[in-house]
Structures are given as structure tokens and as C-alpha cells.
N, CA, C and O atoms as a GROMACS GRO file, in nm:
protein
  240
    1UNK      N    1   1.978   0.658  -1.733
    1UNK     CA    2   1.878   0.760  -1.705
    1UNK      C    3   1.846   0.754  -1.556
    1UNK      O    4   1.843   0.648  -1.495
    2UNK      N    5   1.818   0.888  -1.493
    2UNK     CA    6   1.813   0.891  -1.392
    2UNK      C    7   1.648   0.837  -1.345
    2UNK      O    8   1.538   0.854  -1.395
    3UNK      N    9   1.702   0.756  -1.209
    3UNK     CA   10   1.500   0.723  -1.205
    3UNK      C   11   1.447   0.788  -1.120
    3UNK      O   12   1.358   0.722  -1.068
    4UNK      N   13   1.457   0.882  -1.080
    4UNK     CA   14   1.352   1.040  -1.088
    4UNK      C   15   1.290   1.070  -1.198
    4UNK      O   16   1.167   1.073  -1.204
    5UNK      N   17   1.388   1.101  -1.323
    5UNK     CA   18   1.359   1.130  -1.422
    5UNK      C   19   1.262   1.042  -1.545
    5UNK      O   20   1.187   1.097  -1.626
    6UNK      N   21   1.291   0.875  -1.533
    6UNK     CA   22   1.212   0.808  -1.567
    6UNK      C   23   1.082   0.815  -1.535
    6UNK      O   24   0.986   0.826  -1.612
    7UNK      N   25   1.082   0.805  -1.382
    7UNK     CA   26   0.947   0.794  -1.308
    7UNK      C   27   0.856   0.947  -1.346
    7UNK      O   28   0.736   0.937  -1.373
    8UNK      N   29   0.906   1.050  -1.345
    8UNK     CA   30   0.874   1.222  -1.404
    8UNK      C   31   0.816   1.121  -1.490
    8UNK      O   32   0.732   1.048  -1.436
    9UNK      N   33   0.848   1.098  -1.639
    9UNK     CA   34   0.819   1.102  -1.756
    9UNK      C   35   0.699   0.982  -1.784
    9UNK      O   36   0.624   0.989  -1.881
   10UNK      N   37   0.691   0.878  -1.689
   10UNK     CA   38   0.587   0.808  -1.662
   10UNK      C   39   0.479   0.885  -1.602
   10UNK      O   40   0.366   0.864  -1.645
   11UNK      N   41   0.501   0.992  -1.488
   11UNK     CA   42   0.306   0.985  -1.468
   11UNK      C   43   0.307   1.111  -1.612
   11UNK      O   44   0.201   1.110  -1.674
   12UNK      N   45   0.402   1.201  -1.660
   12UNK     CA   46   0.342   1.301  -1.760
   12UNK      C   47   0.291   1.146  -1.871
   12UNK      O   48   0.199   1.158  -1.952
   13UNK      N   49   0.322   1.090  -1.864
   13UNK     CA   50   0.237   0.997  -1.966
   13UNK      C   51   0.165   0.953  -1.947
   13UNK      O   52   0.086   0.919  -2.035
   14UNK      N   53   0.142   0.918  -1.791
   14UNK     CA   54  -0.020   0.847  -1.760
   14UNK      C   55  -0.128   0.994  -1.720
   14UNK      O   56  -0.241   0.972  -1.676
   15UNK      N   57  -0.085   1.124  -1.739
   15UNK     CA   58  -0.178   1.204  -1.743
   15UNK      C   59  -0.204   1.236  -1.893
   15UNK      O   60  -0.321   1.258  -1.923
   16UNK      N   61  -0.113   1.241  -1.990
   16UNK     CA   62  -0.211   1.228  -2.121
   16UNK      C   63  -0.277   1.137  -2.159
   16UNK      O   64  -0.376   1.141  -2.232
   17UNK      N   65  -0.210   1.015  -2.095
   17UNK     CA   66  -0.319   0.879  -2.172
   17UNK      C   67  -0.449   0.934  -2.109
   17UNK      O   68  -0.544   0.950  -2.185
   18UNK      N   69  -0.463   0.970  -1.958
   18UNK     CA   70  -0.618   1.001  -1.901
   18UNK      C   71  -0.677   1.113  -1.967
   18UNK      O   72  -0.797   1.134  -1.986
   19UNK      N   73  -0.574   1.185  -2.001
   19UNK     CA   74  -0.626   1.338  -2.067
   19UNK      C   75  -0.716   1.299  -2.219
   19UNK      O   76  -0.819   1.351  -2.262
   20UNK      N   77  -0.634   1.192  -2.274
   20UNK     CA   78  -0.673   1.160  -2.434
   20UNK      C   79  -0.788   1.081  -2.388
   20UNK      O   80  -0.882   1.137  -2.444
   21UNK      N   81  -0.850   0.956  -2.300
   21UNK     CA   82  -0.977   0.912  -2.296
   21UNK      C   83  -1.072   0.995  -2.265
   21UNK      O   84  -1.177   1.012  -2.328
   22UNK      N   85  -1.038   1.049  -2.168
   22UNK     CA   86  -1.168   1.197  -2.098
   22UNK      C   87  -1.157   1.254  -2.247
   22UNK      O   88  -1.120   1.152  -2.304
   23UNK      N   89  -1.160   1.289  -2.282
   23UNK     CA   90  -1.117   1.376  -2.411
   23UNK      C   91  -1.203   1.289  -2.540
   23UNK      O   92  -1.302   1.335  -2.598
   24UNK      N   93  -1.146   1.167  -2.564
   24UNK     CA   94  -1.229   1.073  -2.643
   24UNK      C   95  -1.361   1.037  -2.614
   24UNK      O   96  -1.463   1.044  -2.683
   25UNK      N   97  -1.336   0.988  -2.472
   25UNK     CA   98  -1.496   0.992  -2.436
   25UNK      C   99  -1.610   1.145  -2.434
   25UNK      O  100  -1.727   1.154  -2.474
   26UNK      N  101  -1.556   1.208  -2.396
   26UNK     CA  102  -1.602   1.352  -2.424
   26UNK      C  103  -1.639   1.387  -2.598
   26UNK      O  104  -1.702   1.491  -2.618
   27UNK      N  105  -1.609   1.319  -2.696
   27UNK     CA  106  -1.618   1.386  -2.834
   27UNK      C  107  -1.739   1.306  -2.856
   27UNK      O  108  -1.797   1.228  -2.782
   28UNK      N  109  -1.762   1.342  -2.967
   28UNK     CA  110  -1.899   1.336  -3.083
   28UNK      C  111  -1.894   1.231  -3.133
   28UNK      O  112  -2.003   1.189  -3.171
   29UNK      N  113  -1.761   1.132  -3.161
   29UNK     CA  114  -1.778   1.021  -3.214
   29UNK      C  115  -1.869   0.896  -3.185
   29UNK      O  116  -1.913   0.894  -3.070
   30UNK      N  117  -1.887   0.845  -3.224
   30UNK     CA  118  -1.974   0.681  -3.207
   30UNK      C  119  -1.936   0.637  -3.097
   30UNK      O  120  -1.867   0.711  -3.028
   31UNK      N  121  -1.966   0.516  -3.052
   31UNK     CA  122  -1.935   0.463  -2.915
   31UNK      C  123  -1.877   0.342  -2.963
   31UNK      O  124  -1.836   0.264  -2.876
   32UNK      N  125  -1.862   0.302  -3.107
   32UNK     CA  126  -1.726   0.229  -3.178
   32UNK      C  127  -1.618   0.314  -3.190
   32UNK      O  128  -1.513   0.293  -3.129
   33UNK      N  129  -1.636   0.414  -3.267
   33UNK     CA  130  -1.509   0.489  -3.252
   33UNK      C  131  -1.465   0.544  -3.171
   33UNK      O  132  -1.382   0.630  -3.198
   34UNK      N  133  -1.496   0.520  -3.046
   34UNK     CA  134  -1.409   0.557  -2.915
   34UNK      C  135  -1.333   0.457  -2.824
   34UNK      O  136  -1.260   0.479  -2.728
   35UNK      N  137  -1.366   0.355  -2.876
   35UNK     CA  138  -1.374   0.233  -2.794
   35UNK      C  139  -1.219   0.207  -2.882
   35UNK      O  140  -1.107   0.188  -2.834
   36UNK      N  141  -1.273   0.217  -3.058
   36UNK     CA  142  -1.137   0.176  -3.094
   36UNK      C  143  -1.021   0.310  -3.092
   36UNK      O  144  -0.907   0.286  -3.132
   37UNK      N  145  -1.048   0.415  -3.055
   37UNK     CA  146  -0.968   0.500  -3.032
   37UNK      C  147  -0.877   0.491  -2.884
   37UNK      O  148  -0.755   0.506  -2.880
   38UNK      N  149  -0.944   0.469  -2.790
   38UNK     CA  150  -0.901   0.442  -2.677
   38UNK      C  151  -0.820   0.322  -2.644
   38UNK      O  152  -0.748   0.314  -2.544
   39UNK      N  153  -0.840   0.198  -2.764
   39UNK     CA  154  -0.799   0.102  -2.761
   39UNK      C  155  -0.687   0.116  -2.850
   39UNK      O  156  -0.621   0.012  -2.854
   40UNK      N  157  -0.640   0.214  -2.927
   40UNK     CA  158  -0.501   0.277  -3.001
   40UNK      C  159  -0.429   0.352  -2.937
   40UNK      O  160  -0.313   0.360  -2.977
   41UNK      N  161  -0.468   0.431  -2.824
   41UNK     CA  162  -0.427   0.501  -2.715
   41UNK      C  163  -0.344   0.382  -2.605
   41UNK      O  164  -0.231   0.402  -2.560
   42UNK      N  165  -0.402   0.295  -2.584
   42UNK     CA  166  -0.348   0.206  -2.474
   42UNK      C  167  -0.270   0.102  -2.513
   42UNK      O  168  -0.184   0.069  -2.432
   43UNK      N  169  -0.278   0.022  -2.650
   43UNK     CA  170  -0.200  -0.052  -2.722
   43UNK      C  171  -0.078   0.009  -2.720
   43UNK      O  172   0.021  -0.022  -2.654
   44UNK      N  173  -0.100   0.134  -2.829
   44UNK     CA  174   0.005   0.202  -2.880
   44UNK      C  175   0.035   0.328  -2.820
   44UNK      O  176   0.008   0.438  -2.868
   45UNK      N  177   0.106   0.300  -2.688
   45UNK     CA  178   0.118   0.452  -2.614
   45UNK      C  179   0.167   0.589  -2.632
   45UNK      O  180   0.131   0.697  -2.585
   46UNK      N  181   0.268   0.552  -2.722
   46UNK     CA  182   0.344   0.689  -2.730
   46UNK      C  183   0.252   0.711  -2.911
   46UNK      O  184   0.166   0.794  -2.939
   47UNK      N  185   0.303   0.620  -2.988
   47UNK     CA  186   0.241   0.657  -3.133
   47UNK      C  187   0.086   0.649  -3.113
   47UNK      O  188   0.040   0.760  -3.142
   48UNK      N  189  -0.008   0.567  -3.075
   48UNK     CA  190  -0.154   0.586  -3.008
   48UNK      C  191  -0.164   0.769  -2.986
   48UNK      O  192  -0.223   0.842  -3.066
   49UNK      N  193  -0.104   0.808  -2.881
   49UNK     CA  194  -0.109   0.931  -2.871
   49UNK      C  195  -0.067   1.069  -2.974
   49UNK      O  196  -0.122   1.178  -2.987
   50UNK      N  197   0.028   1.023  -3.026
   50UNK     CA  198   0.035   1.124  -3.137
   50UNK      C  199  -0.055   1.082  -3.262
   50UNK      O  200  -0.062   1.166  -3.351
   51UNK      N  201  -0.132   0.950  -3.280
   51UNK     CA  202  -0.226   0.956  -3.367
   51UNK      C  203  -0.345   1.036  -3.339
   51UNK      O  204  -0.404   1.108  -3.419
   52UNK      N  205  -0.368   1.019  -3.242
   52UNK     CA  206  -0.490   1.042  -3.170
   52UNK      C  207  -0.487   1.246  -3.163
   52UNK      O  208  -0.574   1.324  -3.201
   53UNK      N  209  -0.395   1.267  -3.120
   53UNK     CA  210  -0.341   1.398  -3.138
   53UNK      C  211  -0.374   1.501  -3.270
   53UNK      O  212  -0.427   1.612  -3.271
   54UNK      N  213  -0.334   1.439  -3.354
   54UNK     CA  214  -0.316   1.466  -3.532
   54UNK      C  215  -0.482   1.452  -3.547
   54UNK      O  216  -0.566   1.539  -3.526
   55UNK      N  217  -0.507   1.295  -3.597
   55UNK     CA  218  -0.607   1.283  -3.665
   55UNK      C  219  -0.759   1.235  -3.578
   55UNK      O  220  -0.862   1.203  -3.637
   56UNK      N  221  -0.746   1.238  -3.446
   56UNK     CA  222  -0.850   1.199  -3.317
   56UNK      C  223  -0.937   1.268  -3.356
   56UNK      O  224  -0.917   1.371  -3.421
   57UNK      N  225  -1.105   1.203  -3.306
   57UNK     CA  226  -1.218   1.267  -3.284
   57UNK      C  227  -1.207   1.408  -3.186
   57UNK      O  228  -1.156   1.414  -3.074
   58UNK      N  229  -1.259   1.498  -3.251
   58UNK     CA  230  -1.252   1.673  -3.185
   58UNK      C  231  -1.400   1.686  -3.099
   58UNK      O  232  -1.504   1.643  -3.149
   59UNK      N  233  -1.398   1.736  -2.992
   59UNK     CA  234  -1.514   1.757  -2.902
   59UNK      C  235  -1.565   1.907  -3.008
   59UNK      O  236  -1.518   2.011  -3.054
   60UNK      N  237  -1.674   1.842  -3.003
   60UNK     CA  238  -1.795   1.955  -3.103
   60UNK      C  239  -1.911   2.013  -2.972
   60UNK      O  240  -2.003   2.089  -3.001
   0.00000   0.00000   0.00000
């Protein structure tokens, strides 16, 4: 793989991980359930994010 193309696909991933906390921190949930949401986001980066995606706290 080309590393242009690696490096591309790294920051589009470090702008959703920031996109999904602003976003988490921004919702209605508890200040446990963000903490452990954000903490499934950063553990688990790529699946973290498509959980979080699917079944994540929604800004109300």
C-alpha cells in the first residue's frame, strides 16, 4: 500500500474518532455513558466506530 494512501486513511480516521467524541460528548447520555462510549471508540477503532454509529447515544 502506498504511504500517501495509508497516511490519507489515517487522519480520515482521526477525524471521525474526533467527530464521534464531539458528537458523544454533545448527546443526552449520562456522563457514564459517554465516558464508556468514548472509551469503545478509542479501544476499538474501526469496530468502536461502527458501534457507536449503529447503536450510539443520538444528540436530542
Amino acid at each position: 500500500m502506498n504511504a500517501n494512501f495509508s497516511g490519507f486513511l489515517g487522519l480520515i480516521h482521526l477525524a471521525l474518532v474526533v467527530w464521534a467524541a464531539v458528537a458523544i460528548l454533545g448527546s443526552s447520555a449520562t456522563q457514564g455513558q459517554k465516558v464508556l462510549w468514548i472509551l469503545l471508540v478509542l479501544l476499538f477503532p474501526v469496530v468502536g466506530l461502527i458501534i457507536w454509529f449503529i447503536a450510539g447515544p443520538k444528540k436530542t
